[in-house]
C-alpha positions as CSV (number, residue, x, y, z in Angstrom):
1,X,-29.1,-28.0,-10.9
2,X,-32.9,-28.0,-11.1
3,X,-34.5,-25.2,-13.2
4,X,-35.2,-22.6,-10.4
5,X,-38.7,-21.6,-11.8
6,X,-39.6,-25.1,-11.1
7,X,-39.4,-24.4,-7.8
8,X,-41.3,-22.0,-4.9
9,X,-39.6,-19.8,-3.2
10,X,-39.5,-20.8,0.7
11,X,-40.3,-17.9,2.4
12,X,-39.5,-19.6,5.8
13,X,-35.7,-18.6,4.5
14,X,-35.2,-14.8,5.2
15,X,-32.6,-13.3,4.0
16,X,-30.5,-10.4,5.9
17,X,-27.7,-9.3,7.9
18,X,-29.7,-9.1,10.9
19,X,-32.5,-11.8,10.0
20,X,-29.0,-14.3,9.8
21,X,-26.7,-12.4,12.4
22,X,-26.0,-15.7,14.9
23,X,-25.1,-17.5,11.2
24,X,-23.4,-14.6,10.2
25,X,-21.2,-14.1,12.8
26,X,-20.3,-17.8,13.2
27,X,-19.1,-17.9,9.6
28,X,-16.8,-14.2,10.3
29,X,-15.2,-16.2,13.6
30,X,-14.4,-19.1,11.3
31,X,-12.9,-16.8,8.5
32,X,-10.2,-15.9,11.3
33,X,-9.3,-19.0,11.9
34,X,-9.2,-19.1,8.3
35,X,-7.1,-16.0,7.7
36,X,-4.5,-16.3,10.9
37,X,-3.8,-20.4,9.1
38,X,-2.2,-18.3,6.4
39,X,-0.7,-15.7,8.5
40,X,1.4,-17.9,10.3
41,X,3.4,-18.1,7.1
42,X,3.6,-14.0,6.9
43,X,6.7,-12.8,9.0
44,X,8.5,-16.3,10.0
45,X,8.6,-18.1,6.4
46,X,11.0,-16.3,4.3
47,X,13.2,-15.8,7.6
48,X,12.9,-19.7,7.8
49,X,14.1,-20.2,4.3
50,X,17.4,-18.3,4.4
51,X,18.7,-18.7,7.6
52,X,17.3,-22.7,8.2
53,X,17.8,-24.1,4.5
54,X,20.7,-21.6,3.2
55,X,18.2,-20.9,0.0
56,X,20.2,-17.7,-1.6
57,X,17.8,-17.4,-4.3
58,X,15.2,-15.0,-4.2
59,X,13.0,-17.2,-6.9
60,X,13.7,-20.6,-5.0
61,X,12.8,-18.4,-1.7
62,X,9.4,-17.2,-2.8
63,X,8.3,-20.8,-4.7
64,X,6.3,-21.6,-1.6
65,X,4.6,-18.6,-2.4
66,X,3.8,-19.3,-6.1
67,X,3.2,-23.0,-5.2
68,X,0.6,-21.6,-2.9
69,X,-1.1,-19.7,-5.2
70,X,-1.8,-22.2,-7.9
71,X,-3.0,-24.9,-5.6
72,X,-5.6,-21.8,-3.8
73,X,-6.5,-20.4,-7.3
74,X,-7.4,-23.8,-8.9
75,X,-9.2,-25.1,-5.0
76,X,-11.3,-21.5,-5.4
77,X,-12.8,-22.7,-8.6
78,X,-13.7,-25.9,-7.9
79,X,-15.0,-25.0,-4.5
80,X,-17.2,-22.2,-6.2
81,X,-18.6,-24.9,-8.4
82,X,-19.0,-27.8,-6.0
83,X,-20.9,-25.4,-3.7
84,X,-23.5,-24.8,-6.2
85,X,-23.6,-28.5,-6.9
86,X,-22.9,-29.9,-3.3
87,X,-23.9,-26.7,-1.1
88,X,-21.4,-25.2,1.1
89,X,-20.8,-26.7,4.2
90,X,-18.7,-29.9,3.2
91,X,-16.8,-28.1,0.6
92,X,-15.9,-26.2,4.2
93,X,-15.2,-28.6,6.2
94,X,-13.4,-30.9,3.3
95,X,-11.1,-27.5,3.7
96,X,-10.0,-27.5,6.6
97,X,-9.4,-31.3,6.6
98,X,-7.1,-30.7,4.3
99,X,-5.4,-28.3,6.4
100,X,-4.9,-30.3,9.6
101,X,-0.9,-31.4,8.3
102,X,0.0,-28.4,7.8
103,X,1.7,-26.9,11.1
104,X,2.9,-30.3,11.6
105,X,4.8,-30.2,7.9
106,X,6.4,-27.3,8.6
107,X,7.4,-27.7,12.4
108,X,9.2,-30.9,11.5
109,X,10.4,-29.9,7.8
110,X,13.9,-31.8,7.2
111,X,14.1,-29.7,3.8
112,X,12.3,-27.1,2.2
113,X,11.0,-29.5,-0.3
114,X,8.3,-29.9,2.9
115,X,7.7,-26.4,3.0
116,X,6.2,-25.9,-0.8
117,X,4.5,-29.3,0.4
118,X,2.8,-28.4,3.2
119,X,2.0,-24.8,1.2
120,X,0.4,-27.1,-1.1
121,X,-2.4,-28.6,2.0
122,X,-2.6,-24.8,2.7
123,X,-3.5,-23.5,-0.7
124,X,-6.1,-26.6,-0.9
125,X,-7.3,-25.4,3.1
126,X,-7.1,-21.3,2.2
127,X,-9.1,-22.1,-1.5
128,X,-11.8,-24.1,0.3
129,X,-12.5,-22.5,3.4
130,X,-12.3,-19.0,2.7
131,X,-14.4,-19.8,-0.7
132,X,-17.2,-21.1,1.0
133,X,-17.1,-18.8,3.7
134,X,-17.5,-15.7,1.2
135,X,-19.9,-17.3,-0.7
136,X,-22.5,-18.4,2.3
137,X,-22.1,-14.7,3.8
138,X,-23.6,-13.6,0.5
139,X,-26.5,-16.2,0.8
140,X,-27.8,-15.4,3.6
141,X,-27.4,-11.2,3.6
142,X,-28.8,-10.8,0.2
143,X,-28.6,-8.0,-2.3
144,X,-28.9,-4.9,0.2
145,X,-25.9,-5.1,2.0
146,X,-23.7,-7.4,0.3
147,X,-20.1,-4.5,0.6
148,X,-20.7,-4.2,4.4
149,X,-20.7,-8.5,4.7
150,X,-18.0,-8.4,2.1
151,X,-16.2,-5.8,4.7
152,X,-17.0,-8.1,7.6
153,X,-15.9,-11.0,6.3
154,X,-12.4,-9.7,5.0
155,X,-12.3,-7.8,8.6
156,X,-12.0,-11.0,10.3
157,X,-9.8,-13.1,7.8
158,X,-7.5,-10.2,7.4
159,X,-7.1,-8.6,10.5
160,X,-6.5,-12.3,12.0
161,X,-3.7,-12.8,9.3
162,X,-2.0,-9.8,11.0
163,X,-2.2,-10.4,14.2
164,X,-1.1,-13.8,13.7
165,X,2.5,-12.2,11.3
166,X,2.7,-10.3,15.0
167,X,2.4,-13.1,16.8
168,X,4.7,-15.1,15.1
169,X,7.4,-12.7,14.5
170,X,7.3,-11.7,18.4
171,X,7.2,-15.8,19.3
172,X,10.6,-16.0,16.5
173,X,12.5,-13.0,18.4
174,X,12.1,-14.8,21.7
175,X,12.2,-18.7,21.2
176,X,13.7,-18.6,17.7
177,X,12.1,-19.4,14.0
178,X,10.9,-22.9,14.5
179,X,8.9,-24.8,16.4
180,X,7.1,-22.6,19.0
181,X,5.6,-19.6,16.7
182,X,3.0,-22.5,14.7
183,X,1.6,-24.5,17.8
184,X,-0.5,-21.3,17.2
185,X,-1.8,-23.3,14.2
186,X,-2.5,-26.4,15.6
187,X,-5.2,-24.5,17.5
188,X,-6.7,-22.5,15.0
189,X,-6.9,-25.4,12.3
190,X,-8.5,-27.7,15.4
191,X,-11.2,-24.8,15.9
192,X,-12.0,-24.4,13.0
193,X,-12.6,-27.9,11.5
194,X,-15.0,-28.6,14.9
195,X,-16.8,-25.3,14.3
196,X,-17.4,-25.9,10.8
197,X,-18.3,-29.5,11.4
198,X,-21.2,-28.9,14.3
199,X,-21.7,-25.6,14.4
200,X,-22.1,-23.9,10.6
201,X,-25.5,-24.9,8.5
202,X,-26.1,-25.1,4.9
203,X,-26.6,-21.9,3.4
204,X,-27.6,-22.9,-0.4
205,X,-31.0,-22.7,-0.3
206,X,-30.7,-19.1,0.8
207,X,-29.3,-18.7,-2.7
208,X,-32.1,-20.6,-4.2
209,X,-34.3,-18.4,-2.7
210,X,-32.7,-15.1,-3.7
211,X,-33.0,-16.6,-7.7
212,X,-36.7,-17.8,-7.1
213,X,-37.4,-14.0,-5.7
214,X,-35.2,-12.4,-9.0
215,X,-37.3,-14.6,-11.1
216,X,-40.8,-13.6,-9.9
217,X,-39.3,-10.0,-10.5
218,X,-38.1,-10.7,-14.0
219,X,-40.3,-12.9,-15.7
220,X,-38.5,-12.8,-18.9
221,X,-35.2,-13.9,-17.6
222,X,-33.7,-17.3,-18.0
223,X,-32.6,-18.4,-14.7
224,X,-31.3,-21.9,-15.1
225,X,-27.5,-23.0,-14.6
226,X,-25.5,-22.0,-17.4
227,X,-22.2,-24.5,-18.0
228,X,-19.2,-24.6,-16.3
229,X,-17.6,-22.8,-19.9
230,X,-20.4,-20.2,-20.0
231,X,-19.7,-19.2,-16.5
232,X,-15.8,-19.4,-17.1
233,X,-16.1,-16.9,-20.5
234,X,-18.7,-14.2,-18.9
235,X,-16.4,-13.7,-15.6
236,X,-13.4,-13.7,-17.4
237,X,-14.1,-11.8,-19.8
238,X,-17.0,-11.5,-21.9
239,X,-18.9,-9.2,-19.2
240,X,-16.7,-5.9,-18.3
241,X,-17.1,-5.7,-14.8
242,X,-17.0,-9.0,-14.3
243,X,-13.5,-9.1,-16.6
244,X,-12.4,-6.0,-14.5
245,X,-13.0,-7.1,-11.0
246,X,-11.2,-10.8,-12.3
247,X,-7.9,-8.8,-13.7
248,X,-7.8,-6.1,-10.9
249,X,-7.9,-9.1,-8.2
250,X,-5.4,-10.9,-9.7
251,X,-2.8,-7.9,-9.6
252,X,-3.9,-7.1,-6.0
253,X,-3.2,-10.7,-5.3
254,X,0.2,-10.3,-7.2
255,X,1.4,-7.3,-5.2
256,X,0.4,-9.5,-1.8
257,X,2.6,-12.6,-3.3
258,X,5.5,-10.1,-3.7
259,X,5.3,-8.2,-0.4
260,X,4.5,-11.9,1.4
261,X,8.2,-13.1,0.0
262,X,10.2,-10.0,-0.7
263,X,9.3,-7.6,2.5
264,X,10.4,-9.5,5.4
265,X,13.7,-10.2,2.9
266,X,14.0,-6.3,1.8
267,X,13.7,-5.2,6.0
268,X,16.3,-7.8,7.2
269,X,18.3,-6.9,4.7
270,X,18.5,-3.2,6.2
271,X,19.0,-4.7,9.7
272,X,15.5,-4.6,11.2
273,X,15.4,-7.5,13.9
274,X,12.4,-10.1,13.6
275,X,10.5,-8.4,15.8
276,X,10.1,-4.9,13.7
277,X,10.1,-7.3,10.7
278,X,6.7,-9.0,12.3
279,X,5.6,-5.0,13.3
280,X,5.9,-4.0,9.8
281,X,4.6,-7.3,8.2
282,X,1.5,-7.2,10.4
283,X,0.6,-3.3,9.2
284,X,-0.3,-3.9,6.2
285,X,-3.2,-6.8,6.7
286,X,-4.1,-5.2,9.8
287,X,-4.5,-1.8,8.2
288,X,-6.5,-3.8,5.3
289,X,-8.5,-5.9,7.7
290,X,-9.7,-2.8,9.9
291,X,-10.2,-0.6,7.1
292,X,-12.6,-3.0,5.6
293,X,-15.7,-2.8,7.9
294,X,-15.9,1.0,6.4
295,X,-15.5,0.5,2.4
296,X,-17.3,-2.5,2.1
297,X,-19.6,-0.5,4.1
298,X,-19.1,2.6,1.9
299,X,-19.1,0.5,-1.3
300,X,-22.9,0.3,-0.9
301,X,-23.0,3.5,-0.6
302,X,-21.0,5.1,-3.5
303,X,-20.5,2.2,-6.0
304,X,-17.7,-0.2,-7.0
305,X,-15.9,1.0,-9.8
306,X,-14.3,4.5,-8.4
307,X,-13.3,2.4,-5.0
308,X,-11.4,-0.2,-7.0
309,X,-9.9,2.5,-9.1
310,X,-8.5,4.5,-6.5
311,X,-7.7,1.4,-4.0
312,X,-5.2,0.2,-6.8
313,X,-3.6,3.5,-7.4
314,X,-2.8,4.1,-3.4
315,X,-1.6,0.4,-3.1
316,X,0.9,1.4,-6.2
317,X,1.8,4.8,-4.3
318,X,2.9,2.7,-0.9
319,X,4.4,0.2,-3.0
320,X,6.8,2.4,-4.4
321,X,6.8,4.3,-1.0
322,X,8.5,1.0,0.5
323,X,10.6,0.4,-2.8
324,X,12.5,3.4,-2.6
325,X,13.1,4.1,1.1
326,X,15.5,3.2,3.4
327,X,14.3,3.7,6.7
328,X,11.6,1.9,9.1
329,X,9.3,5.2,9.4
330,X,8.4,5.6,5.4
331,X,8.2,1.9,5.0
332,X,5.8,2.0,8.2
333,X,4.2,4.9,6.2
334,X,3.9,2.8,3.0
335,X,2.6,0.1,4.5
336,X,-0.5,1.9,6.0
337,X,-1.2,3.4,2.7
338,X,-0.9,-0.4,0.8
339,X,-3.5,-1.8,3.7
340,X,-5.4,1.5,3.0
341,X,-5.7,0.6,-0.8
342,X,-6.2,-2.8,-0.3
343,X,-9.1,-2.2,2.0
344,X,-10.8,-0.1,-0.6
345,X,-10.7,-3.0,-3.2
346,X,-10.6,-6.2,-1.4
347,X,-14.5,-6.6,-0.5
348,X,-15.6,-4.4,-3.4
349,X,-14.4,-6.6,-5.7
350,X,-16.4,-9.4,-4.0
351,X,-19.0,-7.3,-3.9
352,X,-19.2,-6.5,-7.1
353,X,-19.1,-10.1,-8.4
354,X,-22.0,-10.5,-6.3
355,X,-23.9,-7.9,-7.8
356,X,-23.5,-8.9,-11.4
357,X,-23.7,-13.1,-10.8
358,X,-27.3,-14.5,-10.8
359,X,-27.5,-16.4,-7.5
360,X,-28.5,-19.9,-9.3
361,X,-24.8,-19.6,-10.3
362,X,-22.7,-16.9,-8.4
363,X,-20.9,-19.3,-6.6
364,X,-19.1,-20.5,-9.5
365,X,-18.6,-17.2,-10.7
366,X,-16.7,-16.3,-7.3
367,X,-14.8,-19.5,-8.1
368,X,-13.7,-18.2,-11.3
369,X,-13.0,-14.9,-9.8
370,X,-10.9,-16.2,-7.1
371,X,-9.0,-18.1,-9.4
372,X,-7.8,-15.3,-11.1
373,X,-7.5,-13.3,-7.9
374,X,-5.5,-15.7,-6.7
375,X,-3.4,-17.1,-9.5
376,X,-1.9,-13.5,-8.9
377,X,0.2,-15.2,-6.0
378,X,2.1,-17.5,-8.5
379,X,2.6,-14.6,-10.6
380,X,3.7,-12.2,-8.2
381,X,6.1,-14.7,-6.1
382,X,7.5,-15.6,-9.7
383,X,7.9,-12.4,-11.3
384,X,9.5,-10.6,-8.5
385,X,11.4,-13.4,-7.7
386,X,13.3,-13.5,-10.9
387,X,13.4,-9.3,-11.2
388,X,15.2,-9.4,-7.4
389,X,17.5,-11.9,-8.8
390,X,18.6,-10.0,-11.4
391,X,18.2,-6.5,-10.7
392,X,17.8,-6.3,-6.9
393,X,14.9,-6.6,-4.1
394,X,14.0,-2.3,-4.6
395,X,13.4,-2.6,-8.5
396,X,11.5,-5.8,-8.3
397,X,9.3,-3.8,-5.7
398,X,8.8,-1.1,-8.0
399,X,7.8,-2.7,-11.0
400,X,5.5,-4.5,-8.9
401,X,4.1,-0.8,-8.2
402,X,4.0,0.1,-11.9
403,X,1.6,-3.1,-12.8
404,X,-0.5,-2.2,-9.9
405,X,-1.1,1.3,-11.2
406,X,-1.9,0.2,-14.4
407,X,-4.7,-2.5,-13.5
408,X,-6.3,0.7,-11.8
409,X,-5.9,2.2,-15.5
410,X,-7.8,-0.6,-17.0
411,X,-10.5,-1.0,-14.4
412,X,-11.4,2.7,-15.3
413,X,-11.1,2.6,-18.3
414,X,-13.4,-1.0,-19.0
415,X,-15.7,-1.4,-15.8
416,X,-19.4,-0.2,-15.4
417,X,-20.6,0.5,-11.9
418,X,-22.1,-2.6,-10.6
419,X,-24.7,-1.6,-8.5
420,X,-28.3,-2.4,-9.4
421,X,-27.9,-3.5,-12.4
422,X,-29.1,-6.9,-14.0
423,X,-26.6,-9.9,-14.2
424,X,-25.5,-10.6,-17.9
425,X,-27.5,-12.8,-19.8
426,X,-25.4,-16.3,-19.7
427,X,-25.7,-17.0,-23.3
């Protein structure tokens, strides 16, 4: 990447919420489609698994889970870093390519060996897609509002994941597991490829521009491209936000994986039909997507650090909530308050990566981010698949609940408040 104080700022580019709102709002409709791809998978998959393939095991159940979260973790970083390389837009549409198969895959799935398959295209579709779409929402609003298009943009993907768990688990109660509940996802993949493909523009100069203006403002600062390795070391963990925003997204990520798998398992297991299994499995994300427009909002407002804090510590209260109840109106109850919690740290973790990265090379720092974020779907799928193997689905939830109270613990303990403050020198 050229030296940015080689080059003028544009000032034709503008950046803003409302100077980019047509762009803007394009890129949130394409993060549904985004978000209700994966949310096919909520309610219907782990149904799919026991009663269409006989799988007993909780572990085996949950590998498409895990599968899914590697292939996402490891497509978030290298979309982070082609989109500062190859800018945005073919990164995005490379995504959804790649997703195309997937409905397909699983309609016509002769063994679940197809499933973790086609979980594979969809970690490469969800790690692309939903990269890029973060990272150009944070090109073109710029510093000022950057928690309410954080908000926004994990509005549309979240709250379309829910609806979609609803959708599908009504579709299932009616006309059974498989086929009819993902010909929903032939449509949303199809929209989204075509809108990405003539409809979204580039958005990296808008990032250029933002580190041509921060330059001009901080003479003394070296603005060029740090390496790949620099960039990998200062989000991971040499910087302490950056460190606690990479660990705390990785156990949200890892309480997701385990209510994704073990949830849907826990409530049949109690005698819930499909369709209060799809009711309860669509709460949570829709509580999480809807609750979003207001913290990421309110982030701006108060800070980062005490909203992360907090958001972990209620998603470990409903966690446990849901571990140790037997009954659909406290798990209904704990599933508001882990959407509640995940709302409060969701965007403001994106957010707050955004505040500290220099924009010549934030996109590969949400890259790295989002690997670890999401490398916490392996984790979680594998951890409380083996726990619920040995000790039982309601330990393996509970544990889950234990980790995710302590990540709060180390957020508060290591992270400064990000707002308005300069990013780490990238030595």
């Amino acid at each position: 990447m050229a030296d940015s104080a080689s080059i003028e700022p544009n000032f034709a580019i503008r950046l803003g919420l409302r100077e980019n709102l047509a762009q803007f709002s394009l890129l949130v409709l394409v993060n549904a489609f985004v978000g209700a791809t994966v949310g096919l998978e909520r309610t219907v998959l782990p149904l799919i698994a026991e009663q269409d393939f006989d799988l007993a095991s909780k572990t085996a159940i949950l590998s498409f889970i895990a599968t899914f979260g590697i292939v996402k973790a490891f497509s978030n970083l290298l979309a982070g870093r082609l989109s500062d390389r190859l800018g945005r837009k073919k990164i995005l549409v490379v995504g959804w390519l790649a997703g195309l198969p997937v409905p397909f895959m699983v309609i016509w799935a002769p063994t679940w060996n197809w499933i973790v398959l086609a979980n594979v295209l969809l970690g490469i579709n969800q790690g692309l897609c939903w990269s890029t779409t973060v990272i150009m929402k944070i090109d073109l609003v710029g510093p000022s509002r950057r928690g309410l298009a954080m908000g926004l943009n994990e509005f549309a993907g979240y709250l379309a994941v829910a609806l979609t768990a609803f959708a599908t688990g009504y579709i299932a109660s009616v006309s059974g597991l498989r086929p009819q509940p993902f010909y929903l996802g032939i449509a949303f993949v199809l929209l989204g490829l075509l809108l990405s493909a003539f409809f979204v523009k580039e958005t990296r100069e808008y990032a250029l521009q933002e580190g041509q203006l921060i330059g001009r403002q901080d003479s003394d600062r070296k603005t060029g491209s740090p390496s790949f390795a620099q960039i990998l070391l200062v989000t991971s963990w040499k910087d302490r936000a950056l460190f606690s925003c990479s660990q705390a997204g990785m156990i949200n990520n890892l309480n997701d994986g385990m209510a994704w798998g073990l949830f849907p398992l826990l409530f049949a297991s109690s005698g819930l039909t499909v369709g209060k299994i799809g009711f309860l499995a669509a709460v949570y994300p829709a509580t999480w997507g809807l609750l979003q427009l207001w913290s990421g909002t309110l982030s701006d407002r108060l800070g980062r650090k005490w909203m992360i804090v907090v958001g972990m510590w209620v998603q470990a209260l409903g966690i446990w909530l849901i571990a140790f109840a037997d009954a659909f109106a406290p798990w209904l109850l704990g599933s508001l308050l882990l959407g509640l919690g995940t709302a409060l740290v969701y965007p403001t973790l994106l957010a707050a990566v955004g505040d500290v990265a220099h924009p010549d090379w934030r996109a590969s720092a949400v890259g790295v981010y989002r690997l670890w974020r999401d490398g916490g779907y392996a984790l979680g799928a594998i951890l409380s698949g083996i726990v619920a193997d040995l000790l039982g689905l309601e330990f393996a939830i509970a544990v889950i609940g234990v980790i995710t109270f302590f990540s709060g613990v180390v957020t508060a303990i290591f992270m400064y408040e990000t707002i308005a403050v300069k990013p780490p020198e990238e030595q």
